[in-house]
C-alpha positions in Angstrom: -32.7 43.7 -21.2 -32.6 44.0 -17.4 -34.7 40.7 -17.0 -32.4 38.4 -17.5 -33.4 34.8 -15.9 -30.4 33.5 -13.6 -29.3 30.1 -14.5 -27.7 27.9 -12.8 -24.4 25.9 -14.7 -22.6 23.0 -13.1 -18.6 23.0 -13.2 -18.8 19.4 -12.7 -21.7 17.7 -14.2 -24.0 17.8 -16.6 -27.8 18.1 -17.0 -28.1 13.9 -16.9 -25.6 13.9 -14.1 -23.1 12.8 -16.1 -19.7 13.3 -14.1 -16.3 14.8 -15.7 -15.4 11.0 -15.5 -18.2 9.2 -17.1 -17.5 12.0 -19.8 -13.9 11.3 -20.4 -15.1 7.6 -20.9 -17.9 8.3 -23.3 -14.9 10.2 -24.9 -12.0 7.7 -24.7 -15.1 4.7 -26.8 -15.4 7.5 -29.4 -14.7 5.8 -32.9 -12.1 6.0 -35.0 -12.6 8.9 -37.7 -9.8 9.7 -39.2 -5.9 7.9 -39.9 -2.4 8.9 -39.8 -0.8 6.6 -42.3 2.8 6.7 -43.8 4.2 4.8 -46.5 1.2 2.9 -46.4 1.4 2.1 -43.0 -1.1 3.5 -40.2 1.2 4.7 -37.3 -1.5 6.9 -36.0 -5.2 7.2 -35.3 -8.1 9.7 -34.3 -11.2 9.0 -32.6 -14.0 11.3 -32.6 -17.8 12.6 -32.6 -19.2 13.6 -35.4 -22.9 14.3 -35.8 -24.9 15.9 -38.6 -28.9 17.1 -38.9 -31.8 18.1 -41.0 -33.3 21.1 -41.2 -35.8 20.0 -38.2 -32.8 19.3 -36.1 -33.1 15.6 -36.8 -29.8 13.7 -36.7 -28.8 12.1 -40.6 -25.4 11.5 -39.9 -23.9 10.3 -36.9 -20.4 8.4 -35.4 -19.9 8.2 -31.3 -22.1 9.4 -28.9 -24.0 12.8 -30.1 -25.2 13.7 -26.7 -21.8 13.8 -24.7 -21.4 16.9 -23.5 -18.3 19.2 -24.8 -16.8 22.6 -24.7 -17.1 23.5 -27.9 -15.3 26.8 -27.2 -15.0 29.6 -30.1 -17.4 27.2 -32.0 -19.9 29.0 -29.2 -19.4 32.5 -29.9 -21.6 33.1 -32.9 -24.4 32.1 -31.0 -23.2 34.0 -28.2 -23.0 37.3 -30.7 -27.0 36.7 -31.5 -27.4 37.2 -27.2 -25.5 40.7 -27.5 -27.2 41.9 -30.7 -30.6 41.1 -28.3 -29.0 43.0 -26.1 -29.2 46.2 -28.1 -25.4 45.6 -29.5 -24.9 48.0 -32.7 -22.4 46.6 -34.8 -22.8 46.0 -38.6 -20.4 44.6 -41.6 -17.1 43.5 -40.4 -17.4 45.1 -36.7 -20.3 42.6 -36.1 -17.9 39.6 -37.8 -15.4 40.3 -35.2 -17.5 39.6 -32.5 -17.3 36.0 -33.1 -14.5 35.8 -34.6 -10.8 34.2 -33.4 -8.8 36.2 -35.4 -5.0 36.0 -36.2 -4.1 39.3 -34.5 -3.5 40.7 -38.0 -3.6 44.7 -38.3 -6.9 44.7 -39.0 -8.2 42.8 -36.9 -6.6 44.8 -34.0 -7.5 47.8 -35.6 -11.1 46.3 -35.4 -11.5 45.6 -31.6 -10.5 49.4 -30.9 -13.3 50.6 -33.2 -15.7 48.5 -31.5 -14.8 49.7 -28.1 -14.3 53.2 -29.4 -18.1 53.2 -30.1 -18.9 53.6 -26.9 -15.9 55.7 -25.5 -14.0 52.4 -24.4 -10.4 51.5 -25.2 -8.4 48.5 -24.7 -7.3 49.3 -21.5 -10.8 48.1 -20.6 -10.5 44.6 -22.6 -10.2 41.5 -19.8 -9.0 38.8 -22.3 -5.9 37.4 -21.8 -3.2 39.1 -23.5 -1.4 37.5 -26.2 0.9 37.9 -29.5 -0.6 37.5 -33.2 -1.1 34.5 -34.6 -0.6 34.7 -38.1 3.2 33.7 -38.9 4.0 37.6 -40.6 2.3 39.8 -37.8 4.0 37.3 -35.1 7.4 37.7 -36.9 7.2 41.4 -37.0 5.2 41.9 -33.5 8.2 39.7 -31.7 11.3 41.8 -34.2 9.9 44.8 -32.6 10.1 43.4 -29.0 6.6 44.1 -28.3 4.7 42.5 -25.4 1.9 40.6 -25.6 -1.4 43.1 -25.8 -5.3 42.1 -25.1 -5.8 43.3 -28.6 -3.9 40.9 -30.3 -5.6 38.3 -28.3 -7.7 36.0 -31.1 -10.7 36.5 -28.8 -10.3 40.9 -28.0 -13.4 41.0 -31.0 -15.8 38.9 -28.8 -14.7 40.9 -25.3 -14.9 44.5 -27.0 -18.7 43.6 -28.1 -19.2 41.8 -24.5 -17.9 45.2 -23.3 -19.9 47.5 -25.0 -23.2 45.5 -25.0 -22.7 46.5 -21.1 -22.8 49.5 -21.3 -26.0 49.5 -24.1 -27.3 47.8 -21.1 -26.3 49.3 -18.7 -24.6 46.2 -16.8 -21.4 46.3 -14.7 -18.0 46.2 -16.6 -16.0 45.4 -14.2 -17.8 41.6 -13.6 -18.4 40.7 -17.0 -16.7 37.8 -17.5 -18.3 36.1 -14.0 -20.9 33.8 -15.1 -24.0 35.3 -12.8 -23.2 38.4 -15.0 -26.8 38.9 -17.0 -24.6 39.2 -20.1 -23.6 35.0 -19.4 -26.7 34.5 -18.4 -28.5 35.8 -21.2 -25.6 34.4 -23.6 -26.7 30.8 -21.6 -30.5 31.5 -22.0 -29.8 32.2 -26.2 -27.5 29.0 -26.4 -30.1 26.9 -25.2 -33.0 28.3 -27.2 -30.8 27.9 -30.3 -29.3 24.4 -29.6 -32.3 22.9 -28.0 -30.8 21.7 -25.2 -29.5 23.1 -21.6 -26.1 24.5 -20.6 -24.6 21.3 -19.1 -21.3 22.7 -17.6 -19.2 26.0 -17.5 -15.3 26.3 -17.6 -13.4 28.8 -18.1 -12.2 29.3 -21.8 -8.7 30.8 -22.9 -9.4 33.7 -22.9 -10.6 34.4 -19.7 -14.5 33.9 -20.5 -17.1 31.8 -19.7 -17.5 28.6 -21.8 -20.4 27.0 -21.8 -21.2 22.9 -22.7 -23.1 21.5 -24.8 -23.5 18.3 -27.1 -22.0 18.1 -31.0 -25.7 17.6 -31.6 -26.7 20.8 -29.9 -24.0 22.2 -32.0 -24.6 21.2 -34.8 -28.7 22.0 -34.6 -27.3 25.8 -33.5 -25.5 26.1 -36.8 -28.3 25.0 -38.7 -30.8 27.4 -37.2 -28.2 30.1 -37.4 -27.7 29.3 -41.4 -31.0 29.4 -42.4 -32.6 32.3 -39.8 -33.9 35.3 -41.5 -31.5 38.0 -42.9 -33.5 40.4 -40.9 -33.1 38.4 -37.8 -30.7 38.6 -35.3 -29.9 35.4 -36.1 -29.4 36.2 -39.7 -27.4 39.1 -39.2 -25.0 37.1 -37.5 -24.9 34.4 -40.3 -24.6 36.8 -42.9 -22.0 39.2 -41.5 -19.5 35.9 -41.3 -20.6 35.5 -45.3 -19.8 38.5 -46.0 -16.5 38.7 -44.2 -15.0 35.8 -43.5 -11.0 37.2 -42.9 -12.7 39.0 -39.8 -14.1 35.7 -38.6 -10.7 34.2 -38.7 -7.7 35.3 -40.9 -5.4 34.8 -43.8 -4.6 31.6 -44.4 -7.1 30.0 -42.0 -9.5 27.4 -43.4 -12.6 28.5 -42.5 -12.0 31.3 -44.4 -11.2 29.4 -47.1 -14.5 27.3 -46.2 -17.1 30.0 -46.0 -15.9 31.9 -49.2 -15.5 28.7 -51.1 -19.2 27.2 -50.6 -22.0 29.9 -51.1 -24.2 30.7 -47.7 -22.1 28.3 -45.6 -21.4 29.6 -42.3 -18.6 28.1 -40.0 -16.7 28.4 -36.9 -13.9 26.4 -35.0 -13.1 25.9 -31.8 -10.2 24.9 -29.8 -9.4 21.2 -29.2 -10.6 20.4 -32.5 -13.8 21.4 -32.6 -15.4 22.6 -35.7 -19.4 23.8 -36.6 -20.9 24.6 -39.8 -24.4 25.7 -40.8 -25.9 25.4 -44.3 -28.4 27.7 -46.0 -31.0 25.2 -45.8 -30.7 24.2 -42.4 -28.9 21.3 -42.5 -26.0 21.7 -39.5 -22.8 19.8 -38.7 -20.7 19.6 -35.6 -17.2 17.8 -35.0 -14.9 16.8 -31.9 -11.9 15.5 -32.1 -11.4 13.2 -28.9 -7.5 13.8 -28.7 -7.9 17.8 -29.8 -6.0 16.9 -32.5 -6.4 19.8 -35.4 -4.3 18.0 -38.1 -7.7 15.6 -38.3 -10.5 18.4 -37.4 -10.4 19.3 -41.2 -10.1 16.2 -42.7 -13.2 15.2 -40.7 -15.0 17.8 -41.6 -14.5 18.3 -44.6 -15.4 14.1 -45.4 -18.6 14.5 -43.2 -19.5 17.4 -45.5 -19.0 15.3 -48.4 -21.2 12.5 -46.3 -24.0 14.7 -46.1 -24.1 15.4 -50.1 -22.4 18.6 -50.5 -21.0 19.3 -54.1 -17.4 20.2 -54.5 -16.9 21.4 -57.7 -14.0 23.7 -57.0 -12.5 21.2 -55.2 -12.7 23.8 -52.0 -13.7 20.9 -49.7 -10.4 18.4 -50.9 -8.1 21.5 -50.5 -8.8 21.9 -46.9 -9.0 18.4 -46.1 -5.4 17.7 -47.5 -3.7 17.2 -44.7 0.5 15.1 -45.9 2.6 13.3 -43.8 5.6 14.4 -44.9 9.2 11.7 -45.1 12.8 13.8 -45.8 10.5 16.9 -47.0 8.3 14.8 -49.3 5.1 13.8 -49.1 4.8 10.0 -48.0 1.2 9.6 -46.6 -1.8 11.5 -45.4 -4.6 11.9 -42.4 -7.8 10.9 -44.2 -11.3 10.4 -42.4 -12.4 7.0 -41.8 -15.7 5.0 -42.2 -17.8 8.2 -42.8 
């Protein structure tokens, strides 16, 4: 994989020269989609982008602009897991999962991140992610009782950095750099982002973690997903989509609704990012991407959830109203709710 075409990502604007403040603009006229109301009363609202395509990519469902450019952050690193596998990346069953997952720091998910790196002789003294405590409640409790520092394992990104790590060495690429986004790993994780998406890297940041992230549009996103749901079980592609099927605790963690999501509706895939981003990917090809303007999470559910709903998907175990219950509570009772809005 030593050919890697170099390209070139803007920190500043996008690929319609679109600067960081035309983008918060397009973002601050995004509609409302979802309400805070109490005792009847709305005493908060949400705007956001939500966009939602056909199997050819074609948009079916749409609310703001679907071509603003984002960062959809973790919601990336599935389709960044399909550039390592074409890498030569070995990693099967759960191990695979954890590469694009952001995981609670539970035990096992720890546990995972050192098997991946031990595959190739690595350990996590060679992990560059940011260090960091669990995140689920129990393991937080516990890690902090203990007076333990904060470790690069227990980082809800050390899955995706052990696999970065040892696709490197597979191919043979410098460790030390592999975060910097001239690294061939970026650039090749750039080059499979816009053949999956359709559309060119627009911007690069730096994520939370310490890694690249790379922009692109909810539309972009959502098309991704869709390609990623339906791909070929055979395919790289398909191996990624299936692995988060199959285990969907390694792709986030107890309690966590995309969990809840991907073992609730059969050959779903799904994956959320920070500041309230969330992509899913149906079996038929169908795909769906969300942004909450504000980064609001309390209404990234409930969005998505409704736009799922909006698109036609069943819910006969009520999977999709479970995760979109989101109370406003008054003296410990419930009072009101967040609910989407004109999807």
């Amino acid at each position: 994989m030593g050919g890697v075409t170099e390209t070139t990502m803007s920190p500043a604007r996008d690929d319609n020269g679109l600067s960081a403040e035309a983008v918060t603009s397009l973002l601050a006229r995004a509609p409302v989609v979802a309400t805070y109301s109490r005792s009847g009363f709305v005493e908060s609202v949400h705007h956001g982008l939500v966009v939602a395509t056909d199997a050819e990519g074609s948009v079916t469902l749409v609310r703001g602009e679907a071509d603003v450019p984002i960062f959809p952050r973790s919601s990336n690193k599935p389709m960044q897991t399909v550039a390592m596998l074409r890498a030569g990346l070995k990693l099967d069953g759960e191990l695979l999962t954890l590469a694009s997952a952001s995981h609670n720091g539970e035990d096992f998910h720890r546990e995972g991140a050192r098997r991946i790196l031990a595959t190739v002789g690595l350990d996590e003294s060679a992990l560059q992610n940011t260090p960091d405590i669990p995140g689920y409640e129990p393991a937080k409790q516990e890690w902090l009782a203990a007076g333990r520092e904060p470790s690069a394992a227990a980082q809800n990104c050390s899955g995706k950095h052990a696999a970065m790590l040892v696709t490197c060495v597979i191919a043979g690429w410098d460790l030390k750099t592999y975060r910097d986004p001239s690294h061939p790993l970026q650039q090749l994780m750039a080059q499979t982002l816009t053949e999956l998406t359709g559309e060119a890297i627009s911007a690069i940041g730096v994520d939370g973690c310490g890694a690249p992230v790379m922009a692109l549009s909810p539309l972009g996103l959502a098309r991704g997903f869709g390609t990623l749901a339906a791909a070929d079980p055979e395919s790289d592609e398909g191996r990624v989509a299936d692995s988060m099927r199959q285990h969907p605790l390694w792709l986030s963690g107890t309690g966590r609704d995309v969990a809840d999501l991907i073992s609730g509706v059969p050959g779903l895939i799904a994956k959320d990012g920070a500041e309230a981003v969330y992509a899913v990917g149906l079996p038929d090809g169908r795909g769906l991407a969300v942004k909450i303007a504000d980064g609001s999470h309390r209404a990234r559910t409930v969005v998505t959830m409704a736009a799922l709903r909006a698109m036609g998907l069943d819910d006969p175990d009520g999977v999709l109203a479970k995760i979109a219950d989101e109370p406003v509570l008054g003296h410990g009772e419930r009072v009101g709710a967040v609910e989407a809005f004109d999807l």
